[in-house]
C-alpha positions in Angstrom: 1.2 8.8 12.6 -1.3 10.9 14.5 -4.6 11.8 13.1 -4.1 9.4 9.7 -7.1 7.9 8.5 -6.8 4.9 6.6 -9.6 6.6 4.2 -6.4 9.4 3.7 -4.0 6.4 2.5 -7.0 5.0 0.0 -7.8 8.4 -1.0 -3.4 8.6 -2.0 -3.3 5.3 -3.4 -6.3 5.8 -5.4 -4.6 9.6 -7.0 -1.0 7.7 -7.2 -2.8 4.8 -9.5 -4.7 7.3 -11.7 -1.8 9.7 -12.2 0.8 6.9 -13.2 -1.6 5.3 -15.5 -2.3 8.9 -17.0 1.3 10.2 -16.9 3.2 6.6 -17.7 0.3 5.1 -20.2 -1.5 8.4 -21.3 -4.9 6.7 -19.9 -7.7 7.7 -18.2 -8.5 5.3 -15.3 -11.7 5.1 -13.1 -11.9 3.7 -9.7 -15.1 1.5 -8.3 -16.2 0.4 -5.5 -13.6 0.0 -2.5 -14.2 -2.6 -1.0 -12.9 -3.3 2.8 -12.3 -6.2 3.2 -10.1 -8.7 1.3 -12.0 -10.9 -1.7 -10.1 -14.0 -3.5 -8.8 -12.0 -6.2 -7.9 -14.7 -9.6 -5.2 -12.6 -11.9 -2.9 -13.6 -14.1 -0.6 -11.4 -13.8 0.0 -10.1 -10.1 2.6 -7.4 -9.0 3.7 -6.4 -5.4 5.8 -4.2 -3.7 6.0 -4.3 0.0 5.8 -1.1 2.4 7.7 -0.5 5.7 7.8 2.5 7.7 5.5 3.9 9.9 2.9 1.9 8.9 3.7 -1.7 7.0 1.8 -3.4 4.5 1.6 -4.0 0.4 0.5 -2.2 -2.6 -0.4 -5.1 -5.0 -1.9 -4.5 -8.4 -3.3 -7.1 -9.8 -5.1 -7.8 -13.7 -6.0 -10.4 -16.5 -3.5 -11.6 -19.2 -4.8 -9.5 -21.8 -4.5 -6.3 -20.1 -1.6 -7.0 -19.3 -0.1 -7.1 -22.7 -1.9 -4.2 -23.4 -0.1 -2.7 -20.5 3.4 -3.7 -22.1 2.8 -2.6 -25.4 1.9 1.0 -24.4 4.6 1.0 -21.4 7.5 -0.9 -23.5 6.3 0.5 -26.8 6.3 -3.3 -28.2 4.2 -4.4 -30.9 4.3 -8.2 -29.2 5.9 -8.2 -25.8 6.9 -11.5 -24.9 6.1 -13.4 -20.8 9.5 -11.4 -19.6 8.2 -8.1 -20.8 4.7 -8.3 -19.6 6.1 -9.1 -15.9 8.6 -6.5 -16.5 5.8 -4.0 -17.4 3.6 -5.0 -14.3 6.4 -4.9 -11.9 7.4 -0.7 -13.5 3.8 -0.1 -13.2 3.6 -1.4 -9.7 6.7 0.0 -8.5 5.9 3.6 -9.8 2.4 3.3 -8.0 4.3 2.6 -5.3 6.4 5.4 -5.6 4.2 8.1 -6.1 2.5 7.0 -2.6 5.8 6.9 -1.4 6.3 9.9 -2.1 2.9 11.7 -1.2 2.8 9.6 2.0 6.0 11.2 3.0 5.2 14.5 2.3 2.0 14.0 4.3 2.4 11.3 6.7 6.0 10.4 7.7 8.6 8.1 6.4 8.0 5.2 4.2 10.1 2.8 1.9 9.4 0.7 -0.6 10.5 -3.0 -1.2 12.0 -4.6 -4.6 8.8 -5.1 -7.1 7.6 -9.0 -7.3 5.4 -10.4 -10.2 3.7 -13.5 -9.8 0.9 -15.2 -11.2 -2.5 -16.8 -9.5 -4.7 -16.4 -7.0 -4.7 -14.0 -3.8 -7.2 -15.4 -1.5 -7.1 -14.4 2.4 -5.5 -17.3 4.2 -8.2 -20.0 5.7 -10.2 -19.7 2.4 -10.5 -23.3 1.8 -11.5 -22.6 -1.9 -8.5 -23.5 -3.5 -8.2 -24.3 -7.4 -7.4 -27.7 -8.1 -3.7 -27.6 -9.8 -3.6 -23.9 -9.0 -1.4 -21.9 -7.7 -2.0 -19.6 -4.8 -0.7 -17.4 -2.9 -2.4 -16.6 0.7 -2.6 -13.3 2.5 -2.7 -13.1 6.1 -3.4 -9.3 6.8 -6.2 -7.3 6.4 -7.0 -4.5 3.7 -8.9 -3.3 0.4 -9.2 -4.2 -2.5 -9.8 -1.1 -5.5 -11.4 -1.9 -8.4 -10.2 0.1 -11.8 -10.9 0.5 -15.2 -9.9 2.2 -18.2 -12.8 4.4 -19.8 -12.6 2.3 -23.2 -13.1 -0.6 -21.2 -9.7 -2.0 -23.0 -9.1 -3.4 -19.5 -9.5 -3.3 -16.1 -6.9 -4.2 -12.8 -7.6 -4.3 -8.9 -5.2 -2.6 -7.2 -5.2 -4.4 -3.5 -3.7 -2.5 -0.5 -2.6 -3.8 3.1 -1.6 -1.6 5.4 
């Protein structure tokens, strides 16, 4: 892995998110803040895809309900896309983010491959954060890594896209 920075594989994640929202959605997206460290992260729609290679980790994008459909209407063209075809949706969208790391990380880093997409729904909180919902579900992370803040230039909606490596 020599000389990799991990500001390199945010820089790549950050390009493969814009480019599949602009060449899978035709949208514009905008990255915030990074932020380094891991914040509970409350969505209700949450898809992962795990990482193995030289390095190991996740690539987990994460967004509201209402993006979400928004998501699967453009991606599915549906005019109402039911609880299947939003995770369906999320999972594509995750797994092509994926992807197109995969596939820049290769060229530029060494080998990597990419899990099975999962979709879920709750919170992401790092584990020892005690401040579980009541009647939630959660799921807890133990590893370290960053979360990316997006949004669409409308505003129509907005997603995290978290990354542990």
């Amino acid at each position: 892995m020599g000389g990799i920075t991990f500001e390199e594989i945010m820089f790549t994640i950050m390009s493969a998110t814009q480019d599949t929202f602009k060449n899978y959605l035709g949208v514009d997206i905008y990255a915030g803040k990074v932020e380094k460290k891991v914040d509970p992260v409350d969505s209700d729609v949450v898809g992962i895809v795990g990482v193995a290679g030289d390095r190991v980790g996740y690539i987990i994008l994460g967004t509201d309900s209402a993006a979400a459909v928004t998501i699967a209407k453009q991606l599915l063209m549906l005019d109402e896309p039911d609880e299947e075809s939003i995770r369906d949706a999320i999972g594509e969208l995750t797994n092509n983010i994926a992807g197109v790391f995969k596939t820049r990380y290769h060229e530029q880093y060494g080998s990597v491959a990419l899990g099975l997409p999962l979709v879920v729904s709750g919170t992401i909180r790092t584990m020892g954060d005690e401040g579980e919902k009541p009647g939630g579900s959660s799921m807890n992370v133990q590893c370290k890594g960053v979360t990316i803040p997006f949004r669409s230039l409308d505003g129509s909606f907005s997603l995290r896209v978290m990354v542990y490596i």
